[in-house]
N, C-alpha and C positions, 0 to 999 in steps of 0.2 A: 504494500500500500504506500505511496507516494507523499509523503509529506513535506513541510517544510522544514523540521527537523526531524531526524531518526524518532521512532517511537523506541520509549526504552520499558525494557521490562526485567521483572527481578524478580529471579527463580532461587527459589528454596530448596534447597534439596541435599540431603546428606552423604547418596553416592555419587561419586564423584566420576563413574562411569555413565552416570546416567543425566547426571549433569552437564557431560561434557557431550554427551550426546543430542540432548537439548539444547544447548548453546549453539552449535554447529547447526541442528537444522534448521532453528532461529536465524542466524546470522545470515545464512541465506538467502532469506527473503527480505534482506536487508534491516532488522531487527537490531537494535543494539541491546546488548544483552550485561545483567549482570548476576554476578554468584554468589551465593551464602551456602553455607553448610549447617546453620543451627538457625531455632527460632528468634532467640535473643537476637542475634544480630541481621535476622531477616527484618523483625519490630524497628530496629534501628536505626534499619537504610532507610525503610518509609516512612519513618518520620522525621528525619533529617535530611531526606534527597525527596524529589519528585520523579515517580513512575507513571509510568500511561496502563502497566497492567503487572499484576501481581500473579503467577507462579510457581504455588505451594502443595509440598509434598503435605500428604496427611502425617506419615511417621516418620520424627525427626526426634533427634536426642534434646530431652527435657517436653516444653510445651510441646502439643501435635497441633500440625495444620488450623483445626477449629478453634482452638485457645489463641493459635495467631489473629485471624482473623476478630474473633471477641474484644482481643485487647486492642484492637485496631480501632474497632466501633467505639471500643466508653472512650477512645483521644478524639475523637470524630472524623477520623481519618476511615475513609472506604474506596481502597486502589478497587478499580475493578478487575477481581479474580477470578484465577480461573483453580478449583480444588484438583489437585494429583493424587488421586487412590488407587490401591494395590488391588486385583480381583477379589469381586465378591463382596465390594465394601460400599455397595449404593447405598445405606444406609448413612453413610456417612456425607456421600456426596450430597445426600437429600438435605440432612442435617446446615450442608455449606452454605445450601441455597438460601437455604432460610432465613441465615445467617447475613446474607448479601451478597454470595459470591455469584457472579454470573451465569457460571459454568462450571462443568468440571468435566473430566478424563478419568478413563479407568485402565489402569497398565497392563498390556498384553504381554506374553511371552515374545510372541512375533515381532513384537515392537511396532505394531498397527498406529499407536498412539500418539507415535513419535511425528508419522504425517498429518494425526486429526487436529493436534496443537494448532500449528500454524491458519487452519480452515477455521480454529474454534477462535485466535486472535484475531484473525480478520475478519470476521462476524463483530466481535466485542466493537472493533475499532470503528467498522461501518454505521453499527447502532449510536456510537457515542459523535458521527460525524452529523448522523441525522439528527439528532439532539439537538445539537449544536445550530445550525442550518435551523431548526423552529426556533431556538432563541433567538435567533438573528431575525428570523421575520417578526416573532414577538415585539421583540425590544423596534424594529421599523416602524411596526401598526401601531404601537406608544407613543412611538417620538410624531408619524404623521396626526396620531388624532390630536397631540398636545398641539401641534404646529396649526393644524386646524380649527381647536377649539380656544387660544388667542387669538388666530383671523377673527374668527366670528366672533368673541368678547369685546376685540379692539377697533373693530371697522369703524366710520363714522355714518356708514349707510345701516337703515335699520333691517337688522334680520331677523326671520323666524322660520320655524316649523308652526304647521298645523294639523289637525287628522282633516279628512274630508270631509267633516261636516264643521271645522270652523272651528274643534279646540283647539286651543294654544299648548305645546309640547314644549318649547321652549324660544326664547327670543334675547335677542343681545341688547346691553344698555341704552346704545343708539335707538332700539325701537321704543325702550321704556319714556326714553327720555320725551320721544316724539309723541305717544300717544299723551304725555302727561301723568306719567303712570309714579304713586309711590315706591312702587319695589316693584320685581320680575313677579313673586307671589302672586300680589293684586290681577296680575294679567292673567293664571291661569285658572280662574273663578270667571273670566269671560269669554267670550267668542266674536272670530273676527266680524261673523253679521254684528255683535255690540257697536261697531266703529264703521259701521258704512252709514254714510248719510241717508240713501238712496237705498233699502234692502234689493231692488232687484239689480243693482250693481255687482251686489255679490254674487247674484243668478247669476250674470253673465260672464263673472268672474268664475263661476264654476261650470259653466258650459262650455267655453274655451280651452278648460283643461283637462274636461273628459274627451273633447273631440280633437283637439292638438297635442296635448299633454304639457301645452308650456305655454304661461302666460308672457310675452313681450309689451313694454310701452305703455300698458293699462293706465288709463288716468281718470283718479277717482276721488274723492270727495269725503275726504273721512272729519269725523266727530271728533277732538279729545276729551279727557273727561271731565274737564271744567267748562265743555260747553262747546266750547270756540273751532271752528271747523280749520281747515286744510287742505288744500289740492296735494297729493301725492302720487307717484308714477309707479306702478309693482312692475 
């Protein structure tokens, strides 16, 4: 997988034959790879270095795999793992998940597992790019509605929504100011027929938008609410 730096990962693991057989098929696919042989100093790396994925034999001298991963969660620290169990130990695997870990492998004689790794990283890392990729549209749709809803608070033309029968949904100062209105409040207790001079103005105002769907250039005659009328253009 192609990044702009190496993704690094940090394998656990106490044989050193198996480790190093892991490294190698890792490094392959261009992986940077690092090694520990005990839990203690596996807790160490990750939480004084930064991993992109975590790499853990379940049986290692002192803690085993799941007591790694637990003491990782109360630091709040959670690489995304993937558990290493010896056959026959889904139970354990099942347990990892639980736990948080992504994934897990279970170790063949054949050494099958040695190719599923890489399949089971590049899954991990695909998921965490799609993540990523909706944050980034999250945090866009944020930043355009904020960018949007100062237009609309700041303009000096008056804006609104309304439903199609004339309630007020929402409207910006400029409109407040023009109807003569106390607060934005005040305006959704009315409707815009309140503020036509003329109620079949507003007919025509709603026939235009069922048959065109968009009002231009409308010029109309509104009320505010101290009386005093207004020529206005929608």
């Amino acid at each position: 997988m192609k990044e702009s730096q190496p993704v690094r990962i940090l394998v656990i693991e106490d044989d050193l034959v198996t480790a190093r057989l892991l490294r190698k098929r890792l490094e392959k696919d261009g992986y940077s790879i690092e090694h520990v042989r005990d839990s203690d100093a596996g807790i160490s790396k990750v939480v004084s270095e930064s991993f992109d994925i975590l790499a853990v034999d379940y049986s290692l001298p002192g803690r085993n795999g799941l007591e790694v991963i637990r003491i990782l969660g109360a630091k709040g620290i959670f690489p995304a793992t993937i558990m290493v169990t010896g056959s026959g130990d889904e139970r354990i695997a099942v347990e990892a998940m639980k736990l948080g870990a992504k994934d897990y492998i279970v170790k063949d004689d054949e050494g099958r597992y040695l190719e599923l790794l890489p399949r089971v990283v590049e899954r991990i890392l695909s998921e965490r790019s799609l993540i990523q990729e909706k944050q980034k549209a999250v945090a866009a749709l944020t930043e355009t509605q904020a960018r949007y809803q100062a237009l609309f608070e700041n303009t000096l033309l008056g804006l609104y929504r309304t439903t199609p029968d004339g309630q007020f949904l929402d409207a910006n100062p400029a409109l407040i100011q023009l109807l003569g209105l106390p607060d934005r409040e005040s305006l959704f207790s009315m409707k815009a027929t309140d503020f036509f001079k003329e109620p079949i103005d507003r007919s025509r105002w709603q026939e235009l938008i069922e048959r065109q769907g968009v009002v231009n250039s409308y010029e109309v005659e509104i009320v505010r609410l101290d009386g005093s009328t207004l020529w206005v253009e929608d």
